[in-house]
N, C-alpha and C positions, 0 to 999 in steps of 0.2 A: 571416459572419465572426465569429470567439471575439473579445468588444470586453476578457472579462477574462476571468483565469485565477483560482481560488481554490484552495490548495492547505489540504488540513485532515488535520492531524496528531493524534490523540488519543498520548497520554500519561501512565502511570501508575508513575510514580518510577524514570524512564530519565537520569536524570543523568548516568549512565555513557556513554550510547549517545548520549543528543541532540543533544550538540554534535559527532557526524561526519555525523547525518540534518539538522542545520539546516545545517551547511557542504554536505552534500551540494544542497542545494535550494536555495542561493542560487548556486550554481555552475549549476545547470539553468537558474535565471531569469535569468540573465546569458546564457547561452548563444542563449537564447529571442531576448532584446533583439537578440542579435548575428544572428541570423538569418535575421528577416523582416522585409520592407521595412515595416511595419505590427505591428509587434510588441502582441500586447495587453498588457497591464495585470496585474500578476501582485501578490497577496497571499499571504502563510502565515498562517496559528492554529494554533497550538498548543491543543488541547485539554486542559490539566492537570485530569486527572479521581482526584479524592482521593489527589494529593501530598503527601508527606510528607517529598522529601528536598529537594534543590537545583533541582528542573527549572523552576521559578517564576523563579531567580535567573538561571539560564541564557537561558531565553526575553527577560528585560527586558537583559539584556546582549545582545543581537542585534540587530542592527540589520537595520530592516526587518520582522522578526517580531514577531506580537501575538499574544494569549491570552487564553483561556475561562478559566474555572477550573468545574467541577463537581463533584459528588460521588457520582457513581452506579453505579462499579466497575463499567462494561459498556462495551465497547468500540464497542458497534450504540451506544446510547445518544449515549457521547462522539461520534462521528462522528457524528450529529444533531445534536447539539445544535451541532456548530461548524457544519454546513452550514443551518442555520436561522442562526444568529449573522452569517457572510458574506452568505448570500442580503438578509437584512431589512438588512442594512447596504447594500446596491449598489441594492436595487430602484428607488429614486427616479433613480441616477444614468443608468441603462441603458433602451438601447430597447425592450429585451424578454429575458426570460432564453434565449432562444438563443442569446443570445449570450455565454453565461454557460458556464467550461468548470469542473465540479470534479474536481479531481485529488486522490486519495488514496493517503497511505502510512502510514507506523508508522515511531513514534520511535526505534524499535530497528532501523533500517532503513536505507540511503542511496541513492537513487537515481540512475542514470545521468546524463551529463551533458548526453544530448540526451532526457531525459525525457519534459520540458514541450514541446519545440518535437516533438518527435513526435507527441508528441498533439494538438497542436495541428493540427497536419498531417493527423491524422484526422477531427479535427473537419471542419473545413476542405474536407473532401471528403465528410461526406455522413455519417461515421458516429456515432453517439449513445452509444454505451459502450465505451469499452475498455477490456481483460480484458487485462492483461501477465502475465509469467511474476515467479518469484524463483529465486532460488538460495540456498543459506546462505554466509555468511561467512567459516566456516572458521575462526573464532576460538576457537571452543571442544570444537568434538567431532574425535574420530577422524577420521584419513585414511580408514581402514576406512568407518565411517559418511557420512563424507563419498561417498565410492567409490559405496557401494550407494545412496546416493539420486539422485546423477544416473543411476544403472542405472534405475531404477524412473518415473524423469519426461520427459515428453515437454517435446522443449526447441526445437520450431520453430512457424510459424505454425500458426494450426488446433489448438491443445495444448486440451484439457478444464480445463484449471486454474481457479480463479476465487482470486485474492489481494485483502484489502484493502489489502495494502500495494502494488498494481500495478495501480492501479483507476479509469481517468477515466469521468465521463459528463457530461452535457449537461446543464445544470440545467434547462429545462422538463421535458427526460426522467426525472429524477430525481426531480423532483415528480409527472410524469402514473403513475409507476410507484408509488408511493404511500413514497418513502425508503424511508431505511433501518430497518430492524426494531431494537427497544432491545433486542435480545440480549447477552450476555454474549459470544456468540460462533455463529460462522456467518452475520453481517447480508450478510456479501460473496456465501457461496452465494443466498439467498434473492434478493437484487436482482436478479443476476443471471437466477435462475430467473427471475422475473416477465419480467424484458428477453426471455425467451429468448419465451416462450408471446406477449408482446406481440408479436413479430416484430421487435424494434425491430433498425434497422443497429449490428452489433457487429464489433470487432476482436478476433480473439485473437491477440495478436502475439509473441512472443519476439524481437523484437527492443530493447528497453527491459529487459533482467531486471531487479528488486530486488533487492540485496544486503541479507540479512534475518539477524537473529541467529539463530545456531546454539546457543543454551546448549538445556538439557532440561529447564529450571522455567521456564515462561513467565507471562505476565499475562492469557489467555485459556485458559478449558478449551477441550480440543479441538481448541487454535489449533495452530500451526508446530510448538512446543517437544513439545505432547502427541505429534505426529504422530513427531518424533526421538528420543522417549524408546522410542514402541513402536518403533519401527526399530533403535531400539540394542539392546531387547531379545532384538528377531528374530536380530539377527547375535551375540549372545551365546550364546543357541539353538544356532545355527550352528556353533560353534565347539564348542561343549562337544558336540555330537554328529557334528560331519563333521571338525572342523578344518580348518585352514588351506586344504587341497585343494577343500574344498566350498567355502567362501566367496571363494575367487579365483574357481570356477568362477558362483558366483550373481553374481559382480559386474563380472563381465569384457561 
């Protein structure tokens, strides 16, 4: 049985974004409550990792949510450090960390409203990591762009994806796998990896998507945003040497 849930948010001057990923996430753990006959225990952190604008003042107006504050401009990093900060916070109260669920997103993010009770729900049956899908938002790029990225992503169970914004695992698993890497960026692929070569029971599910920002300057190299900027360039490409006729046909 999942006795708690920890949800850890890293965070780096989403003021913008944060307060629809924290409404997002107290809507999840409401949902959770309403649920299961035995609901667990559900926390947020916010990981404010070298803020500079409002996201300090947002987090203490939440009710319910609490916060890190770091300074180490890595997103692997931040997501350590909150999941060491929860972990050494509960260890005295619990039987043992299996029964420890951490779920992860990103501030620029909002998750579904059966989020948490799904994963709990996988927990619950046996499996140790799950791997959810995202999609973008749509707030800021082309329909076009929009168009050609759900062309390009596989969006049912079984997907290859690895998101950190759609990411639970098992906290003794999360430790036996040795955390997360202090990268700047990619700490989601490599966990993953290790999960896979471990054998450990994984979910790939597209049934939970992420709703993820779409802008094309993001807070990670090589994260979301890098990956939408080469794709807007692709179909730029596209245009300026097929037009219109090519790119209906690449993205139909």
């Amino acid at each position: 049985m999942i006795e708690h849930v920890a949800v850890v948010v890293p965070a780096h001057n989403e003021q913008d974004r944060l307060p629809a990923c924290l409404d997002a996430l107290r809507l999840a753990r409401e949902h959770l409550r309403r649920s299961l006959l035995r609901p667990p225990t559900v926390s947020i952190l916010v990981v404010l990792d070298d803020c500079t604008d409002d996201s300090a003042l947002i987090v203490t107006g939440s009710r319910g949510v609490e916060s890190v504050a770091v300074g180490v401009r890595s997103v692997g990093a931040a997501r350590a450090a909150g999941a060491r900060r929860v972990l050494s916070m509960m260890r005295p109260a619990l039987s043992g960390l299996s029964g420890v669920w951490l779920a992860n997103t990103d501030a620029d993010s909002t998750v579904p409203v059966d989020w948490l009770t799904r994963m709990v729900t996988f927990a619950e049956s046996g499996i140790e990591i799950v791997l959810g899908t995202v999609e973008p938002d749509r707030s800021e790029s082309s329909a076009q762009l929009s168009a050609e990225w759900y062309h390009r992503h596989v969006r049912h169970d079984h997907h290859p994806h690895v998101h950190g914004a759609n990411l639970g695992i098992r906290a003794d698993t999360y430790l036996r796998l040795g955390e997360w890497d202090t990268v700047r960026s990619g700490e989601d692929v490599r966990l993953a990896l290790r999960a896979g070569l471990a054998g450990t029971p994984v979910a790939r599910t597209a049934a939970i998507p992420v709703r993820t920002s779409d802008r094309l300057v993001g807070r990670a190299p090589y994260g979301f945003a890098d990956y939408l900027r080469v794709l807007q360039a692709s179909l730029t490409d596209a245009m300026r040497l097929g037009g219109p006729a090519q790119l209906a046909e690449r993205s139909s």
